[in-house]
C-alpha positions as CSV (number, residue, x, y, z in Angstrom):
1,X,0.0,0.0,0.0
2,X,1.6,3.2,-0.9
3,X,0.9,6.3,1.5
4,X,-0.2,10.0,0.2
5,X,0.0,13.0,2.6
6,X,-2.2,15.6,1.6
7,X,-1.9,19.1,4.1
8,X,-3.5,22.7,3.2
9,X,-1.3,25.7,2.5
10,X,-2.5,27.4,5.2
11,X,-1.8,24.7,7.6
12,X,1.2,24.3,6.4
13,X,2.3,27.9,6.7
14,X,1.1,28.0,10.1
15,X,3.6,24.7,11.2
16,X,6.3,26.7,10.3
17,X,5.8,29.8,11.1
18,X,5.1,28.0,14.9
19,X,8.2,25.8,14.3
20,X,10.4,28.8,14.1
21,X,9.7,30.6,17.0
22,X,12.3,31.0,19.6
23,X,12.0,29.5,22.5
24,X,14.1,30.7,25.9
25,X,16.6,27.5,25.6
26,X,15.5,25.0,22.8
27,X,17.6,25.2,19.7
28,X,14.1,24.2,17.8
29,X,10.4,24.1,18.2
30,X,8.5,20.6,17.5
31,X,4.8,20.0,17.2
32,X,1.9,17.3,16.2
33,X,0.2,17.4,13.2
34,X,-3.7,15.7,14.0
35,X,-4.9,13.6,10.9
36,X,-7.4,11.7,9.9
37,X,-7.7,9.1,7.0
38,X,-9.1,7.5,4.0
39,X,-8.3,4.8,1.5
40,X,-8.5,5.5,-2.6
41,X,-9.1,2.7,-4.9
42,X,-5.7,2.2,-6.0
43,X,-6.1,1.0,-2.6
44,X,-3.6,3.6,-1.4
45,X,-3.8,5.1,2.2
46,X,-4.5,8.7,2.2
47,X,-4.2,10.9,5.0
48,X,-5.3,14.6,5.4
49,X,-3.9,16.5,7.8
50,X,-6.2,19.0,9.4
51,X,-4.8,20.6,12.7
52,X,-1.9,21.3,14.6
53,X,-0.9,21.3,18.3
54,X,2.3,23.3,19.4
55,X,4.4,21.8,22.1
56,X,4.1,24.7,25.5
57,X,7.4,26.3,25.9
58,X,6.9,24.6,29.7
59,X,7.2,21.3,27.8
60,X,10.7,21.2,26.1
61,X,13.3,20.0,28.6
62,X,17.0,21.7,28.6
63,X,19.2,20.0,26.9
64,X,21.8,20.9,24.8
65,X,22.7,17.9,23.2
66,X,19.6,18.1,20.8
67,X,17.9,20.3,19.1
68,X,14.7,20.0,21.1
69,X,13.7,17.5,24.0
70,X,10.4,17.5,25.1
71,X,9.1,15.9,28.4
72,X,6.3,13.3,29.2
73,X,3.9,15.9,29.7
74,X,4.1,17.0,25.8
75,X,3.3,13.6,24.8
76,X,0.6,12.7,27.0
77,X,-1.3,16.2,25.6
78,X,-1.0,14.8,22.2
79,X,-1.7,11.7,23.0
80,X,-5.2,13.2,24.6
81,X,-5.8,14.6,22.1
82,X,-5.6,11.4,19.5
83,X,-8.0,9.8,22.1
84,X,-10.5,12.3,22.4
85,X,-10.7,13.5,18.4
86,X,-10.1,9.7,16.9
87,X,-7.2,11.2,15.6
88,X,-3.5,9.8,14.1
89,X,-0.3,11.7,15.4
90,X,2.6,12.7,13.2
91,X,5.2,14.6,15.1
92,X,6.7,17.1,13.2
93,X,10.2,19.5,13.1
94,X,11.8,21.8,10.7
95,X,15.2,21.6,8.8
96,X,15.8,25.1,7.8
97,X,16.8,25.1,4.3
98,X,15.3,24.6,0.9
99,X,14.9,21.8,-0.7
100,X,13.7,17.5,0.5
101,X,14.5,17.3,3.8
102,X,15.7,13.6,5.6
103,X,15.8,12.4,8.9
104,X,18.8,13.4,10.8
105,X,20.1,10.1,12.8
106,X,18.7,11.4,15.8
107,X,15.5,11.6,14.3
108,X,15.4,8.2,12.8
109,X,16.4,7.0,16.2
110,X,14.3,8.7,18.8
111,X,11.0,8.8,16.5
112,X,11.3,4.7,16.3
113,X,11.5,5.2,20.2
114,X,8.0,7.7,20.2
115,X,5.7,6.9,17.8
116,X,4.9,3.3,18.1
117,X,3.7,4.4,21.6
118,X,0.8,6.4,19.9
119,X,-0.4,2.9,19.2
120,X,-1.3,2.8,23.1
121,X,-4.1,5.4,22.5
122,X,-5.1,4.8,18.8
123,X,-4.2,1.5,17.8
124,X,-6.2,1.3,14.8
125,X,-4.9,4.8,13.5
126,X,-1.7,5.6,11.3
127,X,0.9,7.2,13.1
128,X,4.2,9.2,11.7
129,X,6.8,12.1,12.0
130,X,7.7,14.4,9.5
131,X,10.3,16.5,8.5
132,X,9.6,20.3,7.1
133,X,12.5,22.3,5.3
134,X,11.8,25.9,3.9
135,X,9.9,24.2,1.1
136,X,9.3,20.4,1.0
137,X,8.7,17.8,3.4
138,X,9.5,13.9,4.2
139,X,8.1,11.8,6.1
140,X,7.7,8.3,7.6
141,X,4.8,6.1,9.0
142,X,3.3,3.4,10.7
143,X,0.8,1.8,9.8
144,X,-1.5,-0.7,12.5
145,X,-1.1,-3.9,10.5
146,X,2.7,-4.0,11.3
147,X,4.1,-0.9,13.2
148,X,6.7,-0.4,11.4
149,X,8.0,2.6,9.6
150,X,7.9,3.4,6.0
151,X,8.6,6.1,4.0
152,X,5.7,8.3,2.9
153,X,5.6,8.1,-1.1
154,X,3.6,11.4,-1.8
155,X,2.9,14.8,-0.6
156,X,0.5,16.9,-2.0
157,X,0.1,20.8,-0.2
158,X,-3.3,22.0,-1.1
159,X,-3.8,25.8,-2.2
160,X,-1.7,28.1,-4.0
161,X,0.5,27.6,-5.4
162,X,-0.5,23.4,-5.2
163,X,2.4,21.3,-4.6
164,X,3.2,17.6,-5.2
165,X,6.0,16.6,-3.6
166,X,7.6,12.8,-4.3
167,X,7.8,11.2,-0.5
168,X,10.7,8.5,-2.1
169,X,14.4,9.6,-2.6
């Protein structure tokens, strides 16, 4: 089954203008992108983002080894909030420069450590992280039947200017 990430200019625009913000000791802002899904005929999985939470400045833990850390509490909101809106979660980060951005190391690592616990609240649900730049995005998910990650094959930004965006390297 291939995976297609559709997400509205506008809500896109708002992610990272949020993601950029400064914040008092974290070197970078992170967020969760709600979304909900469907299947096409192809039969390919299709999933629309439609809202974003921010992480609260009280929830990033100092660090300096990372970018950002954020603490149980973070997760546990999000997770609410996947519970209470029958909602998938797809944590999501900025690399600030143009063109496809990829998962740092870190990111590969600690995201393989997260997500599959959004399974504890929605297990039925598709769960992922992404990866914004200036201009494009990547991402990976996990789907229920095997909770593992794969790379998200399309993106599609909906508004103007529309933007497809190929998911696969």
């Amino acid at each position: 089954m291939k995976s297609h990430f559709k997400i509205t200019r506008k809500l896109i625009d708002h992610v990272r203008t949020d993601v950029r913000r400064p914040h008092a000791f974290a070197g970078e802002r992170v967020g969760f992108i709600l979304c909900r899904f469907g299947v096409t005929s192809r039969p390919d999985l299709l999933v629309l983002a439609h809202s974003y939470h921010a992480v609260a400045d009280e929830d990033y833990i100092d660090d300096m080894q990372y970018g950002a850390v954020i603490n149980s509490a973070a997760f546990r909101k999000a997770m609410q909030l996947a519970y209470t809106n029958a909602v998938g979660l797809f944590h999501v980060h900025l690399h600030e420069h143009s063109g496809k951005p990829s998962p740092s190391g870190i990111d590969v690592r600690e995201t393989s450590a997260f997500v599959p616990d959004f399974f504890h609240v929605r297990p039925r649900l598709p769960h992922g992280a992404l990866v914004l730049s200036a201009d494009s995005i990547s991402g990976r998910i996990w789907v229920p039947e095997d909770r593992k990650p794969s790379t998200i094959d399309r993106f599609t930004v909906v508004g103007t200017p529309l933007s497809k965006i190929d998911g696969k390297r």
